[in-house]
N, C-alpha and C positions, 0 to 999 in steps of 0.2 A: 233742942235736938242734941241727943248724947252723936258720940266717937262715929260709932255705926252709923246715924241716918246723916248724919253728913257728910261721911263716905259715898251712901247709898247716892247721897240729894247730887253733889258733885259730880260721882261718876255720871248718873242720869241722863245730868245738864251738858256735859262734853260730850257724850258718845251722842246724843241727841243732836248737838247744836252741831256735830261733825258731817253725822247721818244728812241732814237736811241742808247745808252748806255743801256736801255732794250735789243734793238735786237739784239745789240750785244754779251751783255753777252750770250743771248741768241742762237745765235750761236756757240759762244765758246764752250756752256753747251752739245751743238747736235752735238760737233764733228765737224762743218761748215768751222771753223778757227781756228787755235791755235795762240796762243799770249807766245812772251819770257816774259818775267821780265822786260825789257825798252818798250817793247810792248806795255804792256800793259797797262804802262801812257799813254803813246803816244798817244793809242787808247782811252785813257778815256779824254785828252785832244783832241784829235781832233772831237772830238762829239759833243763839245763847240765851239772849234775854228771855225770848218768848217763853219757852222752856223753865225759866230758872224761876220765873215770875209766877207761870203754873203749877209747876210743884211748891214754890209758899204757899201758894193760898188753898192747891189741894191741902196743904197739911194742917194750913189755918180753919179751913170748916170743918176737917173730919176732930177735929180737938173741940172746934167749937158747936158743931151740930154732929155728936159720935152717933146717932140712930140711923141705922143702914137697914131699915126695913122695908124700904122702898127696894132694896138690891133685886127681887123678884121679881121687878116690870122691865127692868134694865136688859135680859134678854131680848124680849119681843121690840125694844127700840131699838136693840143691835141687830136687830134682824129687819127692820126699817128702812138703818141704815145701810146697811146692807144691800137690799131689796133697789135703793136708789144707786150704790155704786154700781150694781149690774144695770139698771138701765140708762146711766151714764157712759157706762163702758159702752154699752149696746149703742145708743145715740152717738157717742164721742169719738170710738175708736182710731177715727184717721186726724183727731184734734190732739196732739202732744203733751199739751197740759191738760186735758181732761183725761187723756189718757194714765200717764203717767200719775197724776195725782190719785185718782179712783183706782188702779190697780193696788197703789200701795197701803191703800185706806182699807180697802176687800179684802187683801191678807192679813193687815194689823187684825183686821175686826173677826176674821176668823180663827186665825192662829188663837186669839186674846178668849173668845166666846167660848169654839170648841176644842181646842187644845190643851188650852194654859188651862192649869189649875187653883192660878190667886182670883178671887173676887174683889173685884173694886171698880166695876161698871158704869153702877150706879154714883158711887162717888166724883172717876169720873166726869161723869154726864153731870153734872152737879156745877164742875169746877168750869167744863168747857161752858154751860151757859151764861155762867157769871164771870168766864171774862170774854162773852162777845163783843160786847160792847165795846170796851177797852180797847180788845182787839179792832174792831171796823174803826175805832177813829183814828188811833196808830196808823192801818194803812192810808188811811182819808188824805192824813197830816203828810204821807212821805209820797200817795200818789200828787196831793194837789203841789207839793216841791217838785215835780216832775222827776222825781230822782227815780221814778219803776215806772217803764210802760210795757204793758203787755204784747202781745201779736194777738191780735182779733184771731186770726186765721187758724191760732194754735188753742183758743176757748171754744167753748160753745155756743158763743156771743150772747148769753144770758147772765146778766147782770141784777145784783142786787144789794140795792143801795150806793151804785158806779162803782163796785166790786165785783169782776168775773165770778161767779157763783163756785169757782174751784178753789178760789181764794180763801172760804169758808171752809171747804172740809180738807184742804190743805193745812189749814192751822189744828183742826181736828186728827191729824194723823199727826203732826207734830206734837200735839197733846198727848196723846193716845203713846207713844213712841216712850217721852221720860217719864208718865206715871207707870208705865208698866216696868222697863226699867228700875224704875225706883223701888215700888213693891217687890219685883225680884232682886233686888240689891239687899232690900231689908229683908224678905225670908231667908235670904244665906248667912244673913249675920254677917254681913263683912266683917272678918279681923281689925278687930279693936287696939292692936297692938302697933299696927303700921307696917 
């Protein structure tokens, strides 16, 4: 990575990992989630980590697989996805974490689809499936330390794989958040100069 994209990758990863470290806390604040004491590093680290860890390996496949001609189905899955934040929204509205998580997902994804003008969707989509994995065991590892328990009351008590199902496109809006970020970091050409 020259001067620029490790400007770009850096800033990403802080405004990202700050962004989300808001909502968290913010959660915490409403009862959403409780945090122990290792917790709640953990969680103040992984708001960074996640993030930082996503844009390497975004940047690791687009070097290593550069064909972006799948970009033109990437739509119609943002429109999917999309399609389930609103019946989310619709089913969840008086559940906190479904709430809160699916509204910020619905604006990411439409700001990102029909607003913005960089494409990288499909990359993206790319990067979040290849680190699901990763990600469900991460949580797996810091739910079964007891260091995060949810409030049932505040999901939509639909579960997948002992992960509240918000848990998933929660990590997808924090995805979603530093790759775009970081594409827009790179189309300005951050000053190289410092």
């Amino acid at each position: 990575m020259n001067n620029s994209y490790t400007k770009a990758f850096l800033l990403s990863v802080a405004l990202t990992g700050i962004f989300f470290l808001l909502v968290t806390y913010l959660f915490s604040a409403l009862g959403v989630l409780s945090l122990s004491e290792p917790g709640l590093f953990n969680t103040i680290a992984l708001q960074f980590f996640i993030p930082g860890i996503g844009l390497y390996l975004y940047e690791f496949l687009n070097k290593k697989f550069p064909n972006n001609s799948l970009d033109s189905f990437s739509l119609s899955l943002s429109n999917l996805v999309l399609g389930i934040c609103v019946a989310m929204l619709f089913f969840g509205y008086l559940k906190l974490y479904t709430l809160i998580t699916f509204l910020i997902l619905f604006a990411l994804l439409l700001y990102v689809e029909y607003k913005n003008k960089l494409r990288f969707m499909y990359r993206f989509y790319r990067t979040y499936a290849a680190l699901l994995i990763p990600f469900y065991l991460l949580c797996i590892f810091i739910k079964k330390q007891s260091q995060l328990v949810f409030n049932e009351n505040a999901t939509l008590k639909l579960s997948l794989f002992y992960l509240p199902i918000e848990v998933y496109f929660f990590f997808m809006g924090m995805l979603l958040v530093a790759i775009y970020l970081f594409e827009f970091f790179k189309s300005k050409k951050l000053d190289t100069h410092g």
